[in-house]
Backbone of each chain as ProteinMPNN parsed JSONL, in Angstrom:
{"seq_chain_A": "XXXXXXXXXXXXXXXXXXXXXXXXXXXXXXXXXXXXXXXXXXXXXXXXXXXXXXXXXXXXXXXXXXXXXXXXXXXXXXXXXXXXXXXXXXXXXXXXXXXXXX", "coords_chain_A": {"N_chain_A": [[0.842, -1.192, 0.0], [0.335, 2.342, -0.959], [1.998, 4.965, 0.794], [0.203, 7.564, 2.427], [1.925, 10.354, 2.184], [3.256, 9.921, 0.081], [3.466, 10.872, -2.849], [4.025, 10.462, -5.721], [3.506, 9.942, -8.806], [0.85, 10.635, -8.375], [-2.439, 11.729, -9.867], [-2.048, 15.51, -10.661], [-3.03, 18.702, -10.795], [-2.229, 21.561, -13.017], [0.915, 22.901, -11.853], [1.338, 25.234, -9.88], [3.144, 28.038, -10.324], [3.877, 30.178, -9.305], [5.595, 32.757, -7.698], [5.976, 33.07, -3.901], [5.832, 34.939, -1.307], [7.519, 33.87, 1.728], [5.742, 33.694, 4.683], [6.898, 35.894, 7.894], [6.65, 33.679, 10.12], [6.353, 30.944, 8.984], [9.176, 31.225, 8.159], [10.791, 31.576, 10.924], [9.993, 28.705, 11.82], [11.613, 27.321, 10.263], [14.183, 28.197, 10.714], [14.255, 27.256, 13.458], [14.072, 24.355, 12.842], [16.335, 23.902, 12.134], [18.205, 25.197, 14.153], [17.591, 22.909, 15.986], [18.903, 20.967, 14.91], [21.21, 21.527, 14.444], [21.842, 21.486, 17.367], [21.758, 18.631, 17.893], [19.337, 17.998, 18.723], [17.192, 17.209, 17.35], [16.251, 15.374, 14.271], [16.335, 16.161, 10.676], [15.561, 13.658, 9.305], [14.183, 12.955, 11.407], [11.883, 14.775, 11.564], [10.719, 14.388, 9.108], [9.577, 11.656, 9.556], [7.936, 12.345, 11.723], [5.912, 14.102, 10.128], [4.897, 11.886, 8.316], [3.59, 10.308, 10.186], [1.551, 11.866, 10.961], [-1.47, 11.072, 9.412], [-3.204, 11.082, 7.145], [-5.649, 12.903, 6.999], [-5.201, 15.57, 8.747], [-2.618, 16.134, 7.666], [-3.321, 16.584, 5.16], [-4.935, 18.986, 5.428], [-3.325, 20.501, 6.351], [-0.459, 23.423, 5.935], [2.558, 23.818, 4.01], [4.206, 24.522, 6.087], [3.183, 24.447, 8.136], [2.395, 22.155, 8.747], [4.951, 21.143, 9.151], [5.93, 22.21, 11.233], [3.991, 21.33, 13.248], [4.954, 18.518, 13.435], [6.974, 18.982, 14.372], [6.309, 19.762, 16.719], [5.258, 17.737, 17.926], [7.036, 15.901, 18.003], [9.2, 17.529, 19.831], [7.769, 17.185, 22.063], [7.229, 14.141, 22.368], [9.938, 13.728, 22.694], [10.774, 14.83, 25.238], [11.598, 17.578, 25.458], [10.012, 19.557, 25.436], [6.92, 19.872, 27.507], [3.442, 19.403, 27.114], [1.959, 20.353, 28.257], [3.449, 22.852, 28.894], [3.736, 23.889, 26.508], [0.919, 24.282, 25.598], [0.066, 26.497, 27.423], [1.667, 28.312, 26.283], [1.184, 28.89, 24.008], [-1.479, 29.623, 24.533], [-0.795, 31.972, 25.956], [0.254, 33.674, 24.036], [-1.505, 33.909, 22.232], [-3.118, 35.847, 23.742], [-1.95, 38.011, 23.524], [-2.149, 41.299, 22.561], [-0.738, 41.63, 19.494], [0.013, 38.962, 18.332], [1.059, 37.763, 16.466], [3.943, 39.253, 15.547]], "CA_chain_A": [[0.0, 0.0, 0.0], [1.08, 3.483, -1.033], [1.444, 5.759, 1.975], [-0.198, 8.835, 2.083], [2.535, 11.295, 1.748], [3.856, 9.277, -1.131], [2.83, 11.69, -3.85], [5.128, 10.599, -7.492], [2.537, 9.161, -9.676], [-0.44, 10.86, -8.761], [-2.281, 12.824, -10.622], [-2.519, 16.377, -10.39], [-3.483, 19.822, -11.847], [-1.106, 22.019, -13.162], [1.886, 23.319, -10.986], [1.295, 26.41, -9.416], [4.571, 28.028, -10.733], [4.084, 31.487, -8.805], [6.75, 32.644, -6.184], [5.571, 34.204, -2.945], [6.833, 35.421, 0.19], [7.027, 33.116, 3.078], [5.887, 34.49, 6.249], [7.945, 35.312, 9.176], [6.337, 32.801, 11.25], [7.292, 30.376, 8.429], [10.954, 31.566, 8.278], [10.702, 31.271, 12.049], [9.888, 27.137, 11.556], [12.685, 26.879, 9.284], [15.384, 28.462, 11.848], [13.617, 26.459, 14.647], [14.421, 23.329, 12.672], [18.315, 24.048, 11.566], [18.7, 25.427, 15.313], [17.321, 22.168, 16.668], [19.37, 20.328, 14.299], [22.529, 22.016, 15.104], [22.076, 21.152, 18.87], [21.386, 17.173, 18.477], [18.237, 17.644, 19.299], [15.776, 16.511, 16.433], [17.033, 15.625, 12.772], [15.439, 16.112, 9.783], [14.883, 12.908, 9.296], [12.8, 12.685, 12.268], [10.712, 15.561, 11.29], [9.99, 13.565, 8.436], [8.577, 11.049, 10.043], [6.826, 12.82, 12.016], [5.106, 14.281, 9.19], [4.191, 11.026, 8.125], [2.317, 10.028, 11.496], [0.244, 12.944, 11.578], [-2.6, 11.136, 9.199], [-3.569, 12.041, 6.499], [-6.439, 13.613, 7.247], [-4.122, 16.809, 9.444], [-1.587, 16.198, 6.81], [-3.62, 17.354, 3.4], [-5.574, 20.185, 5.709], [-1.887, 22.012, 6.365], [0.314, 24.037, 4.651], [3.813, 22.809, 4.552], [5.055, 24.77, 7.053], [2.015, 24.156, 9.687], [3.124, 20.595, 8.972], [6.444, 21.353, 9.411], [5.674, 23.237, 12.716], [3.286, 20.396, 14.303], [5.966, 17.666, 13.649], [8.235, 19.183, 15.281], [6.102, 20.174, 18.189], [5.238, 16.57, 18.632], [8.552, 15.026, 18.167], [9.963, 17.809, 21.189], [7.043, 16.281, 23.39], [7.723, 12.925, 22.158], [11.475, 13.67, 23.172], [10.583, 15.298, 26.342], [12.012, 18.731, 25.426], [8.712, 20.87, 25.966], [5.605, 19.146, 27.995], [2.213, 19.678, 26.445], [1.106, 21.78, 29.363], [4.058, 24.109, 28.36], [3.484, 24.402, 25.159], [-0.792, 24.84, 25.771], [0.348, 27.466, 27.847], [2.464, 29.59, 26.116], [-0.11, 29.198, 23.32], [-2.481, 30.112, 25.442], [-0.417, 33.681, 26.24], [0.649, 34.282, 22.978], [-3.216, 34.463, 21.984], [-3.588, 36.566, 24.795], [-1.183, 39.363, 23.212], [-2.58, 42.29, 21.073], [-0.191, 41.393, 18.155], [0.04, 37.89, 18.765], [2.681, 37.735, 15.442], [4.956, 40.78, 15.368]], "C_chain_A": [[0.881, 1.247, 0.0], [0.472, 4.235, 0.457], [1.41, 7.226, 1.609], [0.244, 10.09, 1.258], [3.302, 10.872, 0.394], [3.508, 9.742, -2.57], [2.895, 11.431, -5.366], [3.604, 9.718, -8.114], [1.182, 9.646, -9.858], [-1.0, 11.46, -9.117], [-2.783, 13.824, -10.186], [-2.929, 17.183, -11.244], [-2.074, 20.436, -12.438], [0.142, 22.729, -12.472], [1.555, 24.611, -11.146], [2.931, 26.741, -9.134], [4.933, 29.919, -10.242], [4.672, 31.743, -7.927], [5.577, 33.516, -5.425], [6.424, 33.634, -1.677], [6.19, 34.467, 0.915], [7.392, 34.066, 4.068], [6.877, 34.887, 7.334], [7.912, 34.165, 10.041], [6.994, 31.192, 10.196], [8.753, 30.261, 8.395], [11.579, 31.24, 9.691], [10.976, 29.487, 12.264], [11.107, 26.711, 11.214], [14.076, 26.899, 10.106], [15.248, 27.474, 12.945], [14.402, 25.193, 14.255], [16.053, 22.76, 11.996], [18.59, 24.217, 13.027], [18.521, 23.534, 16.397], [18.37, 20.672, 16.015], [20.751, 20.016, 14.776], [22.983, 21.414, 15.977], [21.784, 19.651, 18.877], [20.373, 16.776, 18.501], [17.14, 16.785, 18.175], [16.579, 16.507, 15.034], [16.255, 15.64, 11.795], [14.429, 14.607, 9.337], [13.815, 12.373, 10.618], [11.914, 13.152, 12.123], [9.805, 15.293, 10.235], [9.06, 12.577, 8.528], [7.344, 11.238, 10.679], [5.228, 13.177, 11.179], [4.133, 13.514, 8.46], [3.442, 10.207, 8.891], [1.256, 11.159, 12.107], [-1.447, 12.721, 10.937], [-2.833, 12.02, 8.562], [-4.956, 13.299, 5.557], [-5.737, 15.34, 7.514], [-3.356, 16.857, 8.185], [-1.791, 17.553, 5.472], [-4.34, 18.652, 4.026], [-4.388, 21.189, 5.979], [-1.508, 22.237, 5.652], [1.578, 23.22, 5.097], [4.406, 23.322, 5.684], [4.469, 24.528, 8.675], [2.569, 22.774, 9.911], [4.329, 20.148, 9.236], [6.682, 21.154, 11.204], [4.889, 22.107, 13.794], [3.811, 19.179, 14.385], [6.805, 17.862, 14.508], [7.539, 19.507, 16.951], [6.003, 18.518, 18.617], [6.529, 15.587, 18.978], [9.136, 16.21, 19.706], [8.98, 17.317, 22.17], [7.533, 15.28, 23.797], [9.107, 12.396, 23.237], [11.659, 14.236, 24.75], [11.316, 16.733, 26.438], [11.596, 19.952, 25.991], [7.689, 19.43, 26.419], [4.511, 19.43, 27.061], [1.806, 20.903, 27.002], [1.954, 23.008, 29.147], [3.375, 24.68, 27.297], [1.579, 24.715, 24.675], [-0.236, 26.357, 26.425], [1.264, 28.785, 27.472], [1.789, 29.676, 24.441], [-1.2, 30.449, 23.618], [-2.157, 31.826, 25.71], [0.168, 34.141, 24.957], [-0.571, 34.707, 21.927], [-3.845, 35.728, 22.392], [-2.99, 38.314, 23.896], [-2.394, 40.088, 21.698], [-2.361, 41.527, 19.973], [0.242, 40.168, 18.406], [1.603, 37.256, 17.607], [3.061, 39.034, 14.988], [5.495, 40.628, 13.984]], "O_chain_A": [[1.898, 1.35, 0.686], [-0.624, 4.225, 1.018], [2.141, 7.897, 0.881], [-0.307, 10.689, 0.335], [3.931, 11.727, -0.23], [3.275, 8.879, -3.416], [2.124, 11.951, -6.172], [2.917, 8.923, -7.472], [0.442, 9.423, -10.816], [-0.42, 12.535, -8.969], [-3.76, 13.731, -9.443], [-3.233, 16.798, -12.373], [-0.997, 19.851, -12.32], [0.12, 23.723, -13.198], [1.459, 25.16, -12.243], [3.716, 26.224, -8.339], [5.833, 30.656, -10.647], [4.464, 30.983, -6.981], [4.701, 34.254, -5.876], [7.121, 32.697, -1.287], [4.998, 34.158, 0.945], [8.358, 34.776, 4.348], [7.722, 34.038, 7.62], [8.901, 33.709, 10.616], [7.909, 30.491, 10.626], [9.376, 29.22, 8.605], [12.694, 30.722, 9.754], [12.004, 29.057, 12.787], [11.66, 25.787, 11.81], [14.876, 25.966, 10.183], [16.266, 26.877, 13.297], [15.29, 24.808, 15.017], [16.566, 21.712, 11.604], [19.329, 23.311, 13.409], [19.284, 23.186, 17.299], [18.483, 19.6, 16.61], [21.295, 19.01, 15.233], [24.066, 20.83, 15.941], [21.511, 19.265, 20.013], [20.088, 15.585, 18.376], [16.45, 15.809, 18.466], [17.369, 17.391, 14.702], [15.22, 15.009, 12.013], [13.222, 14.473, 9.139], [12.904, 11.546, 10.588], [10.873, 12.536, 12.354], [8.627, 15.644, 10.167], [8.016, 12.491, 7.881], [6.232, 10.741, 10.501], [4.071, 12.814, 11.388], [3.042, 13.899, 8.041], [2.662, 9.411, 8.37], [0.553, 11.284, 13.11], [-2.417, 13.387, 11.301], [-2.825, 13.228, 8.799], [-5.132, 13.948, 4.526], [-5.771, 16.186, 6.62], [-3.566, 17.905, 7.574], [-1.196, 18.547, 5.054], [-4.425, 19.56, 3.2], [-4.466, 22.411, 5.857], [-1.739, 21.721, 4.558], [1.732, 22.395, 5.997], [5.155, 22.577, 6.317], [4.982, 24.462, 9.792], [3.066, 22.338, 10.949], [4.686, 18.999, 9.497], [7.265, 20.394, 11.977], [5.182, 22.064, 14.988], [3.361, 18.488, 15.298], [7.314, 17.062, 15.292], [8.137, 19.478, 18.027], [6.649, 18.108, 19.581], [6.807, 14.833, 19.911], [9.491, 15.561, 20.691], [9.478, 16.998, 23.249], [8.086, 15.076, 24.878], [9.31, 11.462, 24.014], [12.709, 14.018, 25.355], [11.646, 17.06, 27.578], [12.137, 20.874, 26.603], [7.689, 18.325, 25.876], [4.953, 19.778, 25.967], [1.462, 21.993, 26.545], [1.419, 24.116, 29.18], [2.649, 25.672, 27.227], [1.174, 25.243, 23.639], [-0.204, 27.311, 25.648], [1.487, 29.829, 28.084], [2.044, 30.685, 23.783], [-1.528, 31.551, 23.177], [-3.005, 32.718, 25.678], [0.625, 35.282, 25.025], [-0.547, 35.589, 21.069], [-4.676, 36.438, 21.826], [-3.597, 39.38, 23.796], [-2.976, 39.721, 20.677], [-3.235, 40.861, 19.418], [1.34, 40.337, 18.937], [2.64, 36.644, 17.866], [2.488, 39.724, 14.145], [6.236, 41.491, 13.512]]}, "seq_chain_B": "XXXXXXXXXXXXXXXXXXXXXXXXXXXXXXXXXXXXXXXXXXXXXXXXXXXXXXXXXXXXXXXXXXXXXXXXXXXXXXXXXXXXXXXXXXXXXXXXXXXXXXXXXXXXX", "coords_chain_B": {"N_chain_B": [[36.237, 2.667, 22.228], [36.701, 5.604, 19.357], [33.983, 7.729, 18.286], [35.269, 7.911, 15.507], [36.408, 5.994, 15.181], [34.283, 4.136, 15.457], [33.231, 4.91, 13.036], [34.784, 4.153, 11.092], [34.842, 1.609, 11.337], [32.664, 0.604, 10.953], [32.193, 1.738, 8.058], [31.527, -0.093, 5.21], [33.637, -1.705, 3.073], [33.816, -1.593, 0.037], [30.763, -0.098, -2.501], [28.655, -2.568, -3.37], [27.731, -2.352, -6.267], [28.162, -1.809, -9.5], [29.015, 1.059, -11.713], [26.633, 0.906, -13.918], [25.441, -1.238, -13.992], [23.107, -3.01, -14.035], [20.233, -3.222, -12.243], [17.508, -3.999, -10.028], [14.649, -2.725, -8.129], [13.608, -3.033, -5.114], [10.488, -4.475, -4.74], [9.092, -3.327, -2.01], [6.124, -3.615, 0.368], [7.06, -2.173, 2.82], [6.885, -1.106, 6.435], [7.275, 2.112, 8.079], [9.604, 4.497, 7.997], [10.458, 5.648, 4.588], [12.697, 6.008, 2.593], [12.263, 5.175, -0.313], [10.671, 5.97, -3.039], [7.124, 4.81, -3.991], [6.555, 4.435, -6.43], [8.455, 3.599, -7.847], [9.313, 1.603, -7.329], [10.176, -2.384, -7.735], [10.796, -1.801, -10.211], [13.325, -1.86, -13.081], [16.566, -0.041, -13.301], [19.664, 1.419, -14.186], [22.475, 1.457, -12.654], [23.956, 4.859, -12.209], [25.773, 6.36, -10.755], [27.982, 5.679, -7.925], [27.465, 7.183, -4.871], [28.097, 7.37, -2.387], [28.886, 7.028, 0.729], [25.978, 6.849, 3.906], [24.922, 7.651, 6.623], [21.925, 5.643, 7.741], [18.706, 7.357, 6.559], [16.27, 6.318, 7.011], [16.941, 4.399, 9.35], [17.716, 7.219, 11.034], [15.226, 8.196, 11.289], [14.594, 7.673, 13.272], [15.531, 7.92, 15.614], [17.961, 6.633, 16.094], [21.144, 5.786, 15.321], [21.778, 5.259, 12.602], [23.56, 3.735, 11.859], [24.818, 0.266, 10.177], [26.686, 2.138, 8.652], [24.915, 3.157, 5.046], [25.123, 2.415, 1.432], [24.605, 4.899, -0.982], [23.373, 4.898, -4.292], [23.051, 7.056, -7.469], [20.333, 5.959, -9.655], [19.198, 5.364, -12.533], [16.503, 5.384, -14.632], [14.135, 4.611, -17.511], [11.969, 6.287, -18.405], [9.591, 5.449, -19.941], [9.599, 2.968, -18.887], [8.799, 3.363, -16.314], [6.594, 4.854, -16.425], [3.49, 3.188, -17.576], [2.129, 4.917, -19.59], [3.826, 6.312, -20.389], [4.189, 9.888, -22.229], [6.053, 11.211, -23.086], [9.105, 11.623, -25.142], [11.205, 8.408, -25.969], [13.265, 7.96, -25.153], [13.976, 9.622, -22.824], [14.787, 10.053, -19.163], [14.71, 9.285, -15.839], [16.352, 10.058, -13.282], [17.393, 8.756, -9.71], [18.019, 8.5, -6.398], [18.762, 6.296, -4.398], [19.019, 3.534, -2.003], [21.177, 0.926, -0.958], [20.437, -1.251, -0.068], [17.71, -1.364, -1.138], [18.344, -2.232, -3.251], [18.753, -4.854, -5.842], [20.591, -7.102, -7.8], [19.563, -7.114, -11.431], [17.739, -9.495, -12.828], [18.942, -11.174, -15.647], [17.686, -11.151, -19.185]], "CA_chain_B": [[36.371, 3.03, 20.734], [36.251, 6.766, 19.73], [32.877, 7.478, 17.506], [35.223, 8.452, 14.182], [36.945, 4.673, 14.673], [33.261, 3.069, 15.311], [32.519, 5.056, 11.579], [35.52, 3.662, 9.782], [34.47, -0.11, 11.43], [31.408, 0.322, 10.11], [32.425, 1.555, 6.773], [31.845, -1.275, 3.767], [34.579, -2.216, 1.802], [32.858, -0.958, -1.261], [29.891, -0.532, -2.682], [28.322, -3.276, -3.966], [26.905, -2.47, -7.543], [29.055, -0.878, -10.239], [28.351, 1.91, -12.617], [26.593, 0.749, -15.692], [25.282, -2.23, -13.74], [21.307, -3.443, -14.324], [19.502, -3.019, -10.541], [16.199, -4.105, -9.764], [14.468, -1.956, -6.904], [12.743, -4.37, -4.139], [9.377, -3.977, -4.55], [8.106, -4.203, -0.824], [5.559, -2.676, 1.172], [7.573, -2.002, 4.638], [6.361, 0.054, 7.087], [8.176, 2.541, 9.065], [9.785, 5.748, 7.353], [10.347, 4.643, 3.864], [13.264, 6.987, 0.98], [12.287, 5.196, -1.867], [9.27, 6.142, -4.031], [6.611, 3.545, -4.474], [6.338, 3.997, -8.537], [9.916, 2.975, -8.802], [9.621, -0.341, -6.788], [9.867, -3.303, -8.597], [11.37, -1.433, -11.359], [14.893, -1.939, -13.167], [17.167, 0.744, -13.657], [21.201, 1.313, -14.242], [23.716, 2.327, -11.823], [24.755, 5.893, -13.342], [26.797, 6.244, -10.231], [27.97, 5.532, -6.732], [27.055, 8.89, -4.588], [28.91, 7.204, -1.341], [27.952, 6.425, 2.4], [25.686, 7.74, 4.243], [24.156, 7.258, 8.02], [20.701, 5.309, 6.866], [17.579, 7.819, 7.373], [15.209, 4.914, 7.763], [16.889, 4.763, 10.807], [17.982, 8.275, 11.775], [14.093, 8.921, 11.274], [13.661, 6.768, 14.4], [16.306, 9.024, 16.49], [18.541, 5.723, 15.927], [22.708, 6.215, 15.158], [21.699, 4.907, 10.719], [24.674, 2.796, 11.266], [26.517, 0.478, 9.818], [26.508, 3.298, 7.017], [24.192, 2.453, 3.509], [25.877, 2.865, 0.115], [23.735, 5.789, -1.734], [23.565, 5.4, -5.583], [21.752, 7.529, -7.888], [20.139, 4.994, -10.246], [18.396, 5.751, -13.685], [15.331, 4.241, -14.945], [13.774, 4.699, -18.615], [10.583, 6.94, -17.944], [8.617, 4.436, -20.104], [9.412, 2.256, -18.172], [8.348, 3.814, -15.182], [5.487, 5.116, -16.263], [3.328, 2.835, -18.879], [1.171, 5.921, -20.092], [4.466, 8.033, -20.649], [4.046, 10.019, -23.78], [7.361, 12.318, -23.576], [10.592, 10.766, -25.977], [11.386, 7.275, -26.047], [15.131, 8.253, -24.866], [13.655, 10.064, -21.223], [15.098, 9.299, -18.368], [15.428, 9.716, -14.183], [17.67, 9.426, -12.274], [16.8, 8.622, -8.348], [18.896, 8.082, -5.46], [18.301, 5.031, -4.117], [20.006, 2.946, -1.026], [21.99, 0.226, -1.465], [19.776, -2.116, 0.875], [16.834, -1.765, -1.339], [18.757, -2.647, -4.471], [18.974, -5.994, -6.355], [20.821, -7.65, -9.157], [18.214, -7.628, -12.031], [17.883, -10.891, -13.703], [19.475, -11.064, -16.965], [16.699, -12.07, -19.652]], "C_chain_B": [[35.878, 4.503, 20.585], [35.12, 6.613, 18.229], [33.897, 8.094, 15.506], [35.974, 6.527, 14.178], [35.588, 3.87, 14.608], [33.009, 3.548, 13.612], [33.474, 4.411, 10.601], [35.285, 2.127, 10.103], [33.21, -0.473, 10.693], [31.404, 0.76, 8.983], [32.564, 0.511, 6.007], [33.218, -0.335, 3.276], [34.342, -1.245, 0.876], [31.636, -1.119, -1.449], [29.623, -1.748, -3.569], [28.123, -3.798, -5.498], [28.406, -1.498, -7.844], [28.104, -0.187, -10.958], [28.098, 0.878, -13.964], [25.59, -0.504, -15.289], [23.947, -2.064, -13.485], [21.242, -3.839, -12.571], [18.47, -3.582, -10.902], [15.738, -3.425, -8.024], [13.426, -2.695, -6.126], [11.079, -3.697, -4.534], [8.356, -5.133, -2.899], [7.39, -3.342, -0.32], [5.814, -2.729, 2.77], [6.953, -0.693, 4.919], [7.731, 0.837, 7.574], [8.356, 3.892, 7.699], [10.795, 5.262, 6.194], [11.042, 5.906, 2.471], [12.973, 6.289, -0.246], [10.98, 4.873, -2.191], [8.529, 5.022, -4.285], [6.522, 3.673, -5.993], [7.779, 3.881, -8.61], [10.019, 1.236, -8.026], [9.404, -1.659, -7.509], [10.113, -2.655, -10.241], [12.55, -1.692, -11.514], [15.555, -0.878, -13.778], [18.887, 0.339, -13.703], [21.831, 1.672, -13.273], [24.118, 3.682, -12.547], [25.572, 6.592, -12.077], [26.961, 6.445, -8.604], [27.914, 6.884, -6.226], [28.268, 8.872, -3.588], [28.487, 6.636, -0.446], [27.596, 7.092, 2.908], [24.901, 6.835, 5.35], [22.37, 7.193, 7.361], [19.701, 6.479, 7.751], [16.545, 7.304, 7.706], [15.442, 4.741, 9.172], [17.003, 5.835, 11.819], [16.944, 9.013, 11.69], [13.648, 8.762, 12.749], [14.898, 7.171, 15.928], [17.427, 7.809, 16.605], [19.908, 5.631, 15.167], [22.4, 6.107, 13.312], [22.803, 4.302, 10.771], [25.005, 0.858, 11.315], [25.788, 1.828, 8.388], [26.181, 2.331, 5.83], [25.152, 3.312, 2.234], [24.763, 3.584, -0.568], [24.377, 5.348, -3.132], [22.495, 6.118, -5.984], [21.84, 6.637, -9.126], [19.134, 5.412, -11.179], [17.542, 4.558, -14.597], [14.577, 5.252, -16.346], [12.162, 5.524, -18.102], [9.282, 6.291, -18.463], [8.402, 3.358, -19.729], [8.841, 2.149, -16.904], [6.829, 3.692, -14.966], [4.694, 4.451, -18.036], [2.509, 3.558, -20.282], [2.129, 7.121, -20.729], [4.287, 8.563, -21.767], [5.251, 10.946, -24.035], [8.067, 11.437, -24.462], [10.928, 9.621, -25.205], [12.952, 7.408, -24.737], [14.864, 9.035, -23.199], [14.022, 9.283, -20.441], [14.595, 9.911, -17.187], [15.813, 8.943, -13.909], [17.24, 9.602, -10.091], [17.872, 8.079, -7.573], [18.188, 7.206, -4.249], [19.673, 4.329, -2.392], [20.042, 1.773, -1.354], [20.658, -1.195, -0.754], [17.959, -2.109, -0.002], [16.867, -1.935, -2.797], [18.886, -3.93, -4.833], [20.018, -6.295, -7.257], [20.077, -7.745, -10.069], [18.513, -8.565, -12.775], [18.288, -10.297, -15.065], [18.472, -11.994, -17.865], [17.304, -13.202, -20.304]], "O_chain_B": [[34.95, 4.9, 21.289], [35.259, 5.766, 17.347], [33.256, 8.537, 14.554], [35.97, 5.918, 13.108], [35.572, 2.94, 13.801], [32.614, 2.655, 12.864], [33.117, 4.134, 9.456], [35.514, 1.344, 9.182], [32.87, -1.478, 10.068], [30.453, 0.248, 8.392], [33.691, 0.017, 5.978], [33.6, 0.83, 3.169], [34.72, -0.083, 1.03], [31.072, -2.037, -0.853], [30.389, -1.927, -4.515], [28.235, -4.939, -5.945], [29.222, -0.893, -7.148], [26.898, -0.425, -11.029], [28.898, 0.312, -14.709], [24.867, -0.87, -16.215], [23.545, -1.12, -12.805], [22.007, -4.538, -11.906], [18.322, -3.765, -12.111], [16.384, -3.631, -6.996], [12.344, -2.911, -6.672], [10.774, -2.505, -4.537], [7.746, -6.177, -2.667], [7.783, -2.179, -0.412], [5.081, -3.152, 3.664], [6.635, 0.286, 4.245], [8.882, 0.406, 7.512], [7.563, 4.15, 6.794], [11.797, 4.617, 6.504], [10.333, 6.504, 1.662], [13.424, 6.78, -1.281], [10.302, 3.909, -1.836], [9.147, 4.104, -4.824], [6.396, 2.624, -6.625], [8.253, 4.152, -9.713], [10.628, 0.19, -8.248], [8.248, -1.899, -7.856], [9.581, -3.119, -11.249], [13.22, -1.842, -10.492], [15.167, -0.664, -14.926], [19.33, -0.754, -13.352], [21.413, 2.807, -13.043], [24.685, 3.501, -13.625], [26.149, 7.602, -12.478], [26.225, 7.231, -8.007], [28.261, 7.793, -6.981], [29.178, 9.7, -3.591], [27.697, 5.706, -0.61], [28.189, 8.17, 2.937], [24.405, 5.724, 5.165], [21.732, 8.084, 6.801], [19.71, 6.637, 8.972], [15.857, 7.728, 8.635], [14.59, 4.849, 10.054], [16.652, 5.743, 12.995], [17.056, 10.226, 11.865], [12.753, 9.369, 13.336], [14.884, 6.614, 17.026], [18.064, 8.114, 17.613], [19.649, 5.281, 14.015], [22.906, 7.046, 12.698], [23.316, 4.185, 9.658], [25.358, 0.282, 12.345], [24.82, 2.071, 7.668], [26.716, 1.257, 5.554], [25.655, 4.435, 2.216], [23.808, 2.842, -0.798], [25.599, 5.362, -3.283], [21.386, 6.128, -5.45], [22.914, 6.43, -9.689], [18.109, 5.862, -10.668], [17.803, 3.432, -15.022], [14.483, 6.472, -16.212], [11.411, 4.931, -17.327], [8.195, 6.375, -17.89], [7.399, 2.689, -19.979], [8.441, 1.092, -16.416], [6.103, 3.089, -14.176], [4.992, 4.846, -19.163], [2.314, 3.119, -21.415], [1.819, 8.191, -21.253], [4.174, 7.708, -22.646], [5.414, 11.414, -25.161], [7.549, 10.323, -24.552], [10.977, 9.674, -23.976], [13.248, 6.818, -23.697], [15.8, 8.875, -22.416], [13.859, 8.069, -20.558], [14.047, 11.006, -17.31], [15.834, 7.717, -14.026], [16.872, 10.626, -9.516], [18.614, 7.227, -8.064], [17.302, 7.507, -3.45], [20.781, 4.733, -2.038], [19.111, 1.319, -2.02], [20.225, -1.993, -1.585], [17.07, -2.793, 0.506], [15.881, -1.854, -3.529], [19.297, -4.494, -3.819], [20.48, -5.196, -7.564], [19.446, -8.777, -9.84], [19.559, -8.533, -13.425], [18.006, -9.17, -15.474], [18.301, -13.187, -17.614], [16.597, -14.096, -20.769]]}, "name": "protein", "num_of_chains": 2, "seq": "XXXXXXXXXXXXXXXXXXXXXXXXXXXXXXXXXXXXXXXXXXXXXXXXXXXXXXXXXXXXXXXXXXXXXXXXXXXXXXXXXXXXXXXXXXXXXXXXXXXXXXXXXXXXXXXXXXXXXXXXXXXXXXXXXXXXXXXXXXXXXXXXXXXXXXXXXXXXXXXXXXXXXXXXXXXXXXXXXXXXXXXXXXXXXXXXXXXXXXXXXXXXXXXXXXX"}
């Protein structure tokens, strides 16, 4: 059985061949996951995996970088880096702020 | 043992396959975190050339050392062969980088 993220063969529309700006909060992800790299902590290829246990239900509703971003949060749980209750919680106050992304 | 003598113990010899040399690509359905494409499995391509060694990410998906180190080739397969609907030039190719561990010998007809 082909797995989900397993994409080569299937068919699509035509390639959306337009550049655009990635976000800061994107660009943010990206540093997150070279910095975490750097330090030992998580490797790409884990974040891969991850990606591929998120179901692909979650999977096809993100963008790549949400999917990026919720791999990696589960793999530092996983790894015991951040708790849940941290990371609800500083959710939770970063909601709270006016400008919640600067 | 210091970790650059465990990498040269676990360095192969050589790789296995030579350039030029007829592959067949396993066609299996394993689980777990999985670098090679299901539309090339069970396909035969060439060697077009050894890449090197590299700590396997099958296992360094699974926070797991990838060693003994896998021989990377990138391995080229006829696009009509690939794909039986292709309609580009007869002469199309790719080329895919493949690990050594999910390479074959392909039978000789």
């Amino acid at each position: 059985m082909k797995a989900y993220h397993d994409l080569g063969g299937t068919p699509a529309g035509p390639i959306d061949k337009a550049e655009h700006d990635l976000q800061l909060w994107e660009k943010r992800i990206e540093a997150l996951l070279v910095l975490l790299k750097n330090k030992n902590i998580l490797r790409v290829d884990e974040n891969r995996r991850g990606l591929e246990s998120l179901g692909s239900d979650v999977y096809f509703s993100l963008s790549y970088a949400e999917r990026r971003m919720l791999s990696m949060s589960n793999n530092l749980i996983l790894k015991g880096v951040i708790t849940v209750d941290e990371l609800a919680h500083k959710i939770a106050e970063i909601e709270s702020r006016k400008d919640p992304l600067p | 043992m210091s970790a650059a003598a465990a990498i040269r113990t676990a360095m192969p010899e050589a790789p296995a396959f030579k350039q030029g040399q007829s592959v067949r690509v396993l066609k299996v359905d394993a689980p777990g975190h999985i670098r090679t494409p299901h539309y090339i499995r069970g396909k035969n391509g060439v060697i077009e050339r050894f890449v090197g060694f590299f700590n396997n990410p099958e296992e360094l998906a699974y926070g797991r050392s990838g060693l003994p180190l896998r021989a990377l080739y990138r391995v080229r397969f006829v696009q009509s062969h690939v794909w039986p609907d292709y309609r580009g030039a007869a002469a199309d190719t790719i080329d895919i980088d493949l690990y050594e561990h999910w390479l074959q010998p392909a039978k000789t007809a």
